[in-house]
KEGUGU-466486 format. One line per 4 residues: number of its first residue (from 1); their letters; for each residue z, y negated, x negated of C-alpha. Coordinates in pm, 1 decimal, always signed. Layout:
<sites>
NUM	a	Z,Y,X ~ ...
</sites>
This chain:
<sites>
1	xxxx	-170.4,+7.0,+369.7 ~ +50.8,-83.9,+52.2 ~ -25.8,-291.9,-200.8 ~ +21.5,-266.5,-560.9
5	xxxx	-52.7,-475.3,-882.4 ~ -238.6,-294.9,-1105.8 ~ -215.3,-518.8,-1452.9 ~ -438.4,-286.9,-1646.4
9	xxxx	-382.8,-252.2,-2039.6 ~ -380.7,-529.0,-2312.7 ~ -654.1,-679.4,-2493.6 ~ -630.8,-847.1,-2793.5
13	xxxx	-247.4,-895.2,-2705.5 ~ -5.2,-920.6,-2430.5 ~ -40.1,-1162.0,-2171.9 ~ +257.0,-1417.3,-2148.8
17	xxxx	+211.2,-1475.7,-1757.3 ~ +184.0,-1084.9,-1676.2 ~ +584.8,-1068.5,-1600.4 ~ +596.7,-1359.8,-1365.8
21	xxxx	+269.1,-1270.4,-1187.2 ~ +459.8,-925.4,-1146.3 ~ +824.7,-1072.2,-1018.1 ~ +581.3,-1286.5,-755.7
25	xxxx	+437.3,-986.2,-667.3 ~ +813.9,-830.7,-598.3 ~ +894.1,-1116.6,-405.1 ~ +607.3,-1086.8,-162.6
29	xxxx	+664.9,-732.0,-85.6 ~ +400.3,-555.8,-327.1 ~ +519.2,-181.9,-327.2 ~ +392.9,-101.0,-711.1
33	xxxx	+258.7,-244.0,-1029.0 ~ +74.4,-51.6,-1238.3 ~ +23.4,-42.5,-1620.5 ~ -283.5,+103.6,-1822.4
37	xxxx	-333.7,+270.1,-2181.7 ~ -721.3,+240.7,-2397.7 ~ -706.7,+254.9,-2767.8 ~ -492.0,+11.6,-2785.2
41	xxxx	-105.8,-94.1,-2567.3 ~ +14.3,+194.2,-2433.0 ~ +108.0,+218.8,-2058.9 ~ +487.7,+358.5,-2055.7
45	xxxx	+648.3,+29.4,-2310.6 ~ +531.3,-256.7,-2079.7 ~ +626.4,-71.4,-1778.0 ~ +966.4,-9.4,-1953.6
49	xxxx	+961.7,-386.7,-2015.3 ~ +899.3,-477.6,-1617.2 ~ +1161.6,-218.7,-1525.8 ~ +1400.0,-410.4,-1676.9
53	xxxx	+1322.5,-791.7,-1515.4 ~ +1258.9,-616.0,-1193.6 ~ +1510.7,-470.6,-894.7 ~ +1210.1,-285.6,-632.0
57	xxxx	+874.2,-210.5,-708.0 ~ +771.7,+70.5,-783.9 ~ +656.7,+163.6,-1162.5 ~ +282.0,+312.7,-1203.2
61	xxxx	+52.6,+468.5,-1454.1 ~ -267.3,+379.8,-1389.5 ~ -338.6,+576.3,-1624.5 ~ -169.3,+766.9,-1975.6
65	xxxx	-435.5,+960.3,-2088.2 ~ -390.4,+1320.3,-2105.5 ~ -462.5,+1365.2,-2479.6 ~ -216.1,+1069.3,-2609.5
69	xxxx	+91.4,+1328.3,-2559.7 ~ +163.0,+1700.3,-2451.8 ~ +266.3,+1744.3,-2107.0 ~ +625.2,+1775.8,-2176.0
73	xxxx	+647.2,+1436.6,-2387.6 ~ +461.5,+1313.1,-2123.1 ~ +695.1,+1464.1,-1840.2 ~ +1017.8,+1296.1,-2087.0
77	xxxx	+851.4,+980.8,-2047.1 ~ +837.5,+978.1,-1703.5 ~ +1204.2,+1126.9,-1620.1 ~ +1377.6,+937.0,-1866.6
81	xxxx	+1161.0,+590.2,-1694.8 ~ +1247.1,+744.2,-1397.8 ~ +1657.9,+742.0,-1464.2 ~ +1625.0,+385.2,-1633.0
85	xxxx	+1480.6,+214.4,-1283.6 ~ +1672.1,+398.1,-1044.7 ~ +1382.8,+659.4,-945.2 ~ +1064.9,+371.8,-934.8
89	xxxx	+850.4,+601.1,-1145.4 ~ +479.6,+685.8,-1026.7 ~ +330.4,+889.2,-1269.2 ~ -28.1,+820.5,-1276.9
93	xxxx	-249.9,+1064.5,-1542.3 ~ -648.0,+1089.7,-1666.3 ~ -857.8,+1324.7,-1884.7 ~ -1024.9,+1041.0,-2010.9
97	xxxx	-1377.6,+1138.2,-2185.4 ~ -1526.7,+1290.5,-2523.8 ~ -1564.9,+967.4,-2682.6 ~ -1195.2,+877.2,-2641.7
101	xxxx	-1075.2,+1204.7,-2713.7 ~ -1232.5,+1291.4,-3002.5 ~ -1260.8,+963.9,-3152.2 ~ -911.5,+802.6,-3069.1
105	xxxx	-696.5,+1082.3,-3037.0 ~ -874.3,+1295.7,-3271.9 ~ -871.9,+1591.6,-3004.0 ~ -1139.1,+1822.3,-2919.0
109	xxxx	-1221.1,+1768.9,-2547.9 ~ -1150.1,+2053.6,-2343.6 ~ -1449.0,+2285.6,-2234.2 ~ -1276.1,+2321.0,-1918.4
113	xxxx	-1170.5,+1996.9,-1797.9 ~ -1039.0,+2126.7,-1443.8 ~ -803.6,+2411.7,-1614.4 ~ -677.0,+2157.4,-1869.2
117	xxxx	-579.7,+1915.6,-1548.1 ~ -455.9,+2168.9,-1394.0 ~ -258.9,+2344.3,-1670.8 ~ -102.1,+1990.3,-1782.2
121	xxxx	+28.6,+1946.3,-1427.2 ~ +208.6,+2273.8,-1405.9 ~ +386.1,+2189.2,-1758.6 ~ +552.8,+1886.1,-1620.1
125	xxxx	+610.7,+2015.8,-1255.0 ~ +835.9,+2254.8,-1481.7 ~ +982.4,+1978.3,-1664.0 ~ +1082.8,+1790.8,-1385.4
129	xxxx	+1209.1,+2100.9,-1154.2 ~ +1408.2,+2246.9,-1446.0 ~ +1461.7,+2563.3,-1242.2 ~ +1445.8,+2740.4,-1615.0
133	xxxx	+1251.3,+2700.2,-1933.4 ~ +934.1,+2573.4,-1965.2 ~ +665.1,+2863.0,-1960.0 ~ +286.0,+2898.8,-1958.1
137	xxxx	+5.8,+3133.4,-2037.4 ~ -204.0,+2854.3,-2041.5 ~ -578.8,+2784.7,-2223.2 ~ -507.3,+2517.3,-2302.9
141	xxxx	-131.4,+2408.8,-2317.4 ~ +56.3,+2725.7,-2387.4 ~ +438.8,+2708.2,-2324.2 ~ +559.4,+2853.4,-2641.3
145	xxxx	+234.9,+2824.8,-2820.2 ~ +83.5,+3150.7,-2916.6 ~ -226.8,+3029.9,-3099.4 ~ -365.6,+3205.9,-3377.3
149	xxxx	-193.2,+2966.4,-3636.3 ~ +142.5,+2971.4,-3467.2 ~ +479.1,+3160.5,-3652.3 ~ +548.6,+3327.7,-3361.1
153	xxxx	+928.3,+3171.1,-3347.2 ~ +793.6,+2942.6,-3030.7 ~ +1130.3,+2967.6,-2825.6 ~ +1128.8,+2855.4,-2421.3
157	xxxx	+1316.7,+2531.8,-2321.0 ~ +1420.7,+2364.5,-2075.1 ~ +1494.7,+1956.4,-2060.3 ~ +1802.6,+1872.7,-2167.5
161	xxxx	+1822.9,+1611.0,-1979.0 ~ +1846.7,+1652.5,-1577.8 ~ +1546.8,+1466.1,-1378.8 ~ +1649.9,+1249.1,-1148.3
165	xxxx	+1403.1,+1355.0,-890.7 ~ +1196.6,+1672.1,-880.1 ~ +986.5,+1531.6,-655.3 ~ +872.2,+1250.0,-930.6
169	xxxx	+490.2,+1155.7,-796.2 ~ +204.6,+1259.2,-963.2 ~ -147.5,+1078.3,-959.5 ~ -465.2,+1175.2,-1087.1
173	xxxx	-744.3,+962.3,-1167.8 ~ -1049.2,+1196.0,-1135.1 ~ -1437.7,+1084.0,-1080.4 ~ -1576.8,+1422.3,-1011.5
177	xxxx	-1628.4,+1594.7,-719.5 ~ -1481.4,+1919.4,-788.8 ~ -1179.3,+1702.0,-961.3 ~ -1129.9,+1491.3,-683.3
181	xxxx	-1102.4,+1817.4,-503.4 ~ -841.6,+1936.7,-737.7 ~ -664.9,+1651.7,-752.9 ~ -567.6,+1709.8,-360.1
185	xxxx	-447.6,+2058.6,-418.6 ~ -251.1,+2001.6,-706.8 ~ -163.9,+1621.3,-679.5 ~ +69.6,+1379.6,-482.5
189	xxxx	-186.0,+1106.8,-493.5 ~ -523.9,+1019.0,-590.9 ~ -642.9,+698.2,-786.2 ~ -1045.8,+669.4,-758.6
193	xxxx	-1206.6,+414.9,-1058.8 ~ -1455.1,+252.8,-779.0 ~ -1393.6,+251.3,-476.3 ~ -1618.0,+127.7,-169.8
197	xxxx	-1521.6,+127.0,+229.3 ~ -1824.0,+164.2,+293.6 ~ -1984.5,+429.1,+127.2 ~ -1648.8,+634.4,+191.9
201	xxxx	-1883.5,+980.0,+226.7 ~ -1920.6,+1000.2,-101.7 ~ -1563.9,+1153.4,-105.5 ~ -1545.8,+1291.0,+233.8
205	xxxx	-1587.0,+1636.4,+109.9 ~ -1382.2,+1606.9,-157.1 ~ -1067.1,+1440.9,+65.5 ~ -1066.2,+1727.2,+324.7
209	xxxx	-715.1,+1891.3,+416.7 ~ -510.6,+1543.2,+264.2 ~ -121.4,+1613.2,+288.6 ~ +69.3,+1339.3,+475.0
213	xxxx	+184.7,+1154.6,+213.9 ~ -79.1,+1193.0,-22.5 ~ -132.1,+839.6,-164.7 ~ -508.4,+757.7,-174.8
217	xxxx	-487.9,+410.7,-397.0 ~ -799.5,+271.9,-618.5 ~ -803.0,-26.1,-791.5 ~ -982.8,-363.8,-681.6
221	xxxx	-1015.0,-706.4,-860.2 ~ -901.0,-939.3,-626.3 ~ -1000.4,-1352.9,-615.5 ~ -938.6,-1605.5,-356.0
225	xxxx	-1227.6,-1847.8,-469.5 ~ -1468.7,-2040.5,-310.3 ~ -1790.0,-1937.9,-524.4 ~ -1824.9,-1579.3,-452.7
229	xxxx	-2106.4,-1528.3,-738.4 ~ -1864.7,-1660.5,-961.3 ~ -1575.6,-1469.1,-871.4 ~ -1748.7,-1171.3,-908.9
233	xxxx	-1872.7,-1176.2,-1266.3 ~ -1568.3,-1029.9,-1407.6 ~ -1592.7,-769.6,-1156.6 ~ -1952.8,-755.5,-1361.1
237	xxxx	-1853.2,-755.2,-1696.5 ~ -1595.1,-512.5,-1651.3 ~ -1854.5,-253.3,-1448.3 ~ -2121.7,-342.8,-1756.0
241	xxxx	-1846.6,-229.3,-2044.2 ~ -1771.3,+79.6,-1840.1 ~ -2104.1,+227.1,-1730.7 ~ -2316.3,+75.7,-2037.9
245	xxxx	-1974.8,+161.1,-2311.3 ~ -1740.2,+374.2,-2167.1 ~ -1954.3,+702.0,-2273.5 ~ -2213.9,+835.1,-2453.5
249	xxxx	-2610.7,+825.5,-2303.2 ~ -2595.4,+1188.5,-2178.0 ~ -2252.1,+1185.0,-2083.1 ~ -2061.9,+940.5,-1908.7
253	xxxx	-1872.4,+974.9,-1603.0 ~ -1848.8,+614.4,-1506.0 ~ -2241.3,+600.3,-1495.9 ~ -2252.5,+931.8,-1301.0
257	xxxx	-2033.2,+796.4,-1012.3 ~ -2213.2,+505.1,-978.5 ~ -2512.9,+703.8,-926.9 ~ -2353.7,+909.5,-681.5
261	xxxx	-2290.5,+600.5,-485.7 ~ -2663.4,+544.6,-413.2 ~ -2670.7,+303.1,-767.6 ~ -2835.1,+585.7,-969.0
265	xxxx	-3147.1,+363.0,-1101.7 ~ -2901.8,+53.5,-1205.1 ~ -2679.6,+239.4,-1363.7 ~ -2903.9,+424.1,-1591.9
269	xxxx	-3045.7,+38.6,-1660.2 ~ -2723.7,-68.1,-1758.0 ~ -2662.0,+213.4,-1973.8 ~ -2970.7,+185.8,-2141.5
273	xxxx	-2917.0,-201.8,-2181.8 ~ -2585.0,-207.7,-2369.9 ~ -2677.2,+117.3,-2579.4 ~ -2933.1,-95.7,-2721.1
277	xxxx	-2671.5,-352.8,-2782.7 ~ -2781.9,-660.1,-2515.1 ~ -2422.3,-640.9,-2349.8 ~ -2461.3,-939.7,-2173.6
281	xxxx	-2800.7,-810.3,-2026.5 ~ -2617.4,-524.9,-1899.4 ~ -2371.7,-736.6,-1740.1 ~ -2619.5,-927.1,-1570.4
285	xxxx	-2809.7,-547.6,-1417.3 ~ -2483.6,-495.1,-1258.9 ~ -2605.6,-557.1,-855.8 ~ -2382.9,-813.9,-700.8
289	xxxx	-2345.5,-533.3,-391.7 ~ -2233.6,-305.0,-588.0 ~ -1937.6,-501.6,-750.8 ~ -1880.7,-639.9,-427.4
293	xxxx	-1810.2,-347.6,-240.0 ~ -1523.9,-246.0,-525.9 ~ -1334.0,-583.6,-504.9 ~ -1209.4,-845.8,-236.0
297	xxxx	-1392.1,-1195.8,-373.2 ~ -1380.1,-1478.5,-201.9 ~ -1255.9,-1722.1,+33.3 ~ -989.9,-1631.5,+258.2
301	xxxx	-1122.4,-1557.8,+568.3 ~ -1401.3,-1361.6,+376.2 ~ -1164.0,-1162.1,+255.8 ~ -977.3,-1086.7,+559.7
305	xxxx	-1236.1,-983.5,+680.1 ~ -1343.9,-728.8,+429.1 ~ -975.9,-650.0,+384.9 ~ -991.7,-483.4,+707.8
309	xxxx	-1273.1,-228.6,+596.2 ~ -1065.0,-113.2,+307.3 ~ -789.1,-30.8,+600.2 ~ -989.6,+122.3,+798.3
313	xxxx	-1052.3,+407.9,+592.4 ~ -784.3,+683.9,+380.4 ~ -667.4,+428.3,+147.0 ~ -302.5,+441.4,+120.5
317	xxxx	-225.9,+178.9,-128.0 ~ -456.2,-95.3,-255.3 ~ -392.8,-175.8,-582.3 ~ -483.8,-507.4,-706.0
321	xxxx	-586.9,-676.8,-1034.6 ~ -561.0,-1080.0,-966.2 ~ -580.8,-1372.2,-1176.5 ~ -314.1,-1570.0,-997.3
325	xxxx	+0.2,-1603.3,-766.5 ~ -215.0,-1765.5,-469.1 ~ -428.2,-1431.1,-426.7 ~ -127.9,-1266.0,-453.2
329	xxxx	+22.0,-1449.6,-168.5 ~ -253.8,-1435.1,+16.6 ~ -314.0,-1097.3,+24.8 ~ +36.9,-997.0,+148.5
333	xxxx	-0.8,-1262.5,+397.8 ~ -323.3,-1109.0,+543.5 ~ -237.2,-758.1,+485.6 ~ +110.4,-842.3,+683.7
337	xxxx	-119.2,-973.5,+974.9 ~ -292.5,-656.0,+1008.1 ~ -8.2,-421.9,+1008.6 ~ +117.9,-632.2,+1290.7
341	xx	-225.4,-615.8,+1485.4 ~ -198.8,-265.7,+1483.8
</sites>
């Protein structure tokens, strides 16, 4: 099992320690870092940023949102990335939801989310292939557009620029069932929101038929720490914002995978708890099992311990948000030990 860094997106401004934390991570072997996009920093600038102070890692999106760009600025992006770190790109993509879409972007949210994943990942396999121009019939991004307002002078292209690799990964963050599902068929790599080792049926059906070489790799907040209660209450505030705020009471996906993973009463709770505007209420309905299970808090040999679950299982890469340079060290130092038990 890799690990990554995944440094998320900014809040009310960049962090000053994020490019150290991410050269320590270099130094101790982490395979990827991963950068993040809200309403706020985008993902592909920073990343640009740590390209540049950095020789190895690997560069992730964890994750553009599909309605910031159009597939093909999307798919420039990630080539022209891609030629500026010597072929470290990992591009990691997500629908996002309604209340994003329509209310950031200003986008109606597509009726069909599976066709519009689907349809946005052929437009930049095309892109980055450049076996000819760039066409589509699609619903939803038509390659030239032939919508009822276009002129009708739409002409096929092709990048100008040649990819460095055709091959260039592409992740999918997907919550759903029957998007997981997709994701495998159309995908290089999967990156689940929460992710437990021990309620890994929730996705069995989903993962069936996985390609070798198919990265499974979710995110987990990472703390070496003696008081585990204490380490975990980010863990809580970050679950409360994202079940109780991330969506809208009848529809939000965040809520509706918790449920799936036996959390169904809580996470309605939660919901209704920060609707009604008692956010740190909400924070405190978050079970401690249930943030527990997604993240590695701890002391060390607690960890270890639990670190070997989260190998035990399909997880390819285990990317990690952590506060400091000694979990970081830690981490590789106990996930080094493992590979050699094997």
């Amino acid at each position: 099992m890799r690990l990554g860094l995944a440094l998320g997106y900014w809040g009310r401004g960049p962090d000053p320690g994020q490019l150290a934390l991410v050269q320590e991570a270099e130094r101790l072997g982490y395979d990827s870092v991963w950068t993040a996009e809200a309403w706020g920093s985008d993902a592909f600038t920073p990343l640009t940023w740590i390209a540049a102070h950095t020789s190895r890692i690997r560069l992730g999106t964890g994750i553009v949102q599909m309605a910031a760009r159009t597939p093909t600025a999307t798919a420039m992006h990630a080539l022209t990335l891609d030629h500026l770190s010597g072929g470290r790109m990992l591009l990691g993509l997500g629908l996002s939801g309604p209340q994003v879409v329509e209310g950031w972007y200003g986008r109606p949210f597509p009726k069909s989310p599976l066709t519009a994943t689907r349809e946005y990942v052929e437009v930049i396999r095309q892109v980055l292939a450049r076996r000819g121009p760039v066409e589509l019939a699609g619903r939803f991004h038509a390659h030239p557009y032939d919508g009822p307002d276009a002129t009708g002078l739409g002409k096929p292209l092709k990048p100008i620029t040649h990819p460095l690799r055709a091959s260039l990964p592409v992740l999918l963050g997907a919550e759903g069932p029957k998007n997981i599902a997709q994701t495998v068929e159309i995908a290089d790599g999967w990156l689940p929101l929460y992710w437990s080792p021990l309620r890994t049926d929730v996705y069995e059906t989903s993962l069936t038929g996985l390609r070798d070489g198919f990265m499974v790799a979710p995110m987990a907040r990472a703390h070496v720490c003696d008081d585990v209660a204490e380490g975990l209450w980010p863990v809580k505030a970050m679950l409360g914002f994202y079940i109780g705020g991330m969506g809208h009471a009848a529809r939000n996906f965040h809520a509706d995978l918790m449920a799936r993973m036996g959390f169904e009463e809580e996470a309605r709770r939660i919901q209704e708890l920060f609707l009604q505007g008692r956010k740190e209420e909400a924070v405190r309905a978050v079970p401690d099992a249930f943030a527990d299970e997604i993240s590695l808090i701890g002391p060390r040999a607690r960890i270890a311990e639990r670190l070997e679950l989260w190998r035990a299982g399909p997880v390819t890469d285990l990317l990690v948000t952590a506060p400091d340079p000694h979990t970081l060290r830690v981490l590789a130092e106990l996930n080094s030990q493992g590979v050699c038990r094997k």
